[in-house]
Structure formats: structure tokens, C-alpha cells
C-alpha positions in Angstrom: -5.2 -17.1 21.2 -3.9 -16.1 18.4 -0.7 -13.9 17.3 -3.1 -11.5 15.2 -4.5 -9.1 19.1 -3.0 -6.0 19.3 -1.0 -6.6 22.2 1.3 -9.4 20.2 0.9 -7.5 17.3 3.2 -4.1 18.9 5.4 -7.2 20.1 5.5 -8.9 16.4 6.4 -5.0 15.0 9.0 -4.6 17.2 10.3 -7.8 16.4 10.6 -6.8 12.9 12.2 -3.4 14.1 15.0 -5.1 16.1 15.9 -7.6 13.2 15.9 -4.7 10.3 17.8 -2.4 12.7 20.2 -4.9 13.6 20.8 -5.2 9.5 21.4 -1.6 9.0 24.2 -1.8 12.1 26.2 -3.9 9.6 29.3 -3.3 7.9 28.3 -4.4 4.0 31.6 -4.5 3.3 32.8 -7.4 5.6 31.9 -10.4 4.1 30.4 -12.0 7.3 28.6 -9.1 8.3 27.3 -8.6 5.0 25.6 -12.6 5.2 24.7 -11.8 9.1 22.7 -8.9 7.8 21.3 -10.9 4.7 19.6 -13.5 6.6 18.1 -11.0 9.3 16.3 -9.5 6.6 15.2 -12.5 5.3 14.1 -13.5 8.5 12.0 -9.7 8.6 10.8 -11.3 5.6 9.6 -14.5 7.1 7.8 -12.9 9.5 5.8 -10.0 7.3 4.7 -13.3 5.6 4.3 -15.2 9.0 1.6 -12.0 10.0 0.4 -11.6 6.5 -0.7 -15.6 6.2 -2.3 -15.2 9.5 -4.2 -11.8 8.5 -5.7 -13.3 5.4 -6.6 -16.6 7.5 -8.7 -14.8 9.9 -10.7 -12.6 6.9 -8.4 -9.5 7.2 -8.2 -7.6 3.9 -5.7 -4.6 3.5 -3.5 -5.1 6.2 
């Protein structure tokens, strides 16, 4: 089964949500908060290309 069904998709979106919200809960000016919050959003990024790769894989255009 693939991660793509709708059900794992609303689980892969809130994923994303969690790791971006957690981001904006840090303090940009602390040094270590500021890094803590760069790499969840790079991980966010992984991901979108994670589902994206996986989207174009199975024929999806647009998505």
C-alpha cells in the first residue's frame, strides 16, 4: 500500500503541520532554537518532496 490513499495522506498533512508549527513556536533569536527550527523546516521540506516524488511516480499531475 502505498503512502499516496487518502487516509495516510490527512496523516502525511498533518505531519507537515506539526513540524512547520513547531518552527513558528521558536525563538529566532536564540541561537539553538533558531537551528532547531531550521532543520524542522527542512525536514517539511523533505517530506513535500518525499509526497511529491511519490505523486509523479504513480502518474499524478498537478498535485
Amino acid at each position: 500500500m502505498t503512502d499516496m490513499n487518502p487516509l495516510n495522506m490527512v496523516d502525511n498533512l498533518r505531519s507537515l503541520e506539526v513540524l512547520l508549527c513547531a518552527a513558528m513556536e521558536m525563538d529566532w533569536r536564540k541561537a539553538d532554537e533558531s537551528e532547531i527550527a531550521g532543520e524542522l523546516i527542512d525536514m517539511a521540506i523533505q517530506r513535500c518532496r518525499h509526497f511529491q516524488q511519490q505523486a509523479n511516480s504513480m502518474g499524478v499531475k498537478n498535485a
